[in-house]
N, C-alpha and C positions, 0 to 999 in steps of 0.2 A: 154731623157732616163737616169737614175740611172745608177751610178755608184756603186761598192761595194769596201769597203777596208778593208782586213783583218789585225785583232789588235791581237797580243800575249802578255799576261802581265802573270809577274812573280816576283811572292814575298811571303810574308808571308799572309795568307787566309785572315785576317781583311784588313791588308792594301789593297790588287789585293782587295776586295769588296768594299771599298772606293773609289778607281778608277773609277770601273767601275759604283759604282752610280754617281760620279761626270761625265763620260763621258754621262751615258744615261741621264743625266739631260739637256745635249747643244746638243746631238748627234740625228740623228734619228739612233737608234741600231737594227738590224734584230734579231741577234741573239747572245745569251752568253753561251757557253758550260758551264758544270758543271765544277767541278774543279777537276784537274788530279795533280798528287803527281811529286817532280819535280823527273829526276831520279839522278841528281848528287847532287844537294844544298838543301838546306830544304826550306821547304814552296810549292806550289800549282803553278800550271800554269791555265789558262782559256785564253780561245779565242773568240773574238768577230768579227760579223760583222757590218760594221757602213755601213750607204746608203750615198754616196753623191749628193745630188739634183746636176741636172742640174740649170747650170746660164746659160743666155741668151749671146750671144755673142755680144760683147761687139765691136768688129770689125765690124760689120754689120751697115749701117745707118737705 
């Protein structure tokens, strides 16, 4: 069974989109919100969800 990890990233719009192409490029990503205005600092926040595969247990013979 999948895991899900929620990612908040917060910067200025170009860079938080660099991220998040460098993350979806290693990542399996479910989901990337649009982009929301910060409401104290300048620039955008977005949220992602990443999947993390099950690994096999590693304990088990």
């Amino acid at each position: 069974m999948s895991r899900l990890v929620k990612i908040r990233l917060s910067g200025q719009s170009d860079d938080v989109a660099g991220v998040i192409d460098q993350i979806t490029a290693g990542l399996d990503v479910a989901d990337v919100s649009a982009p929301y205005p910060n409401r104290r600092d300048p620039g955008v926040r977005r949220y992602l969800t990443v999947v993390v595969p099950d690994t096999p247990d590693q304990s088990r013979p």
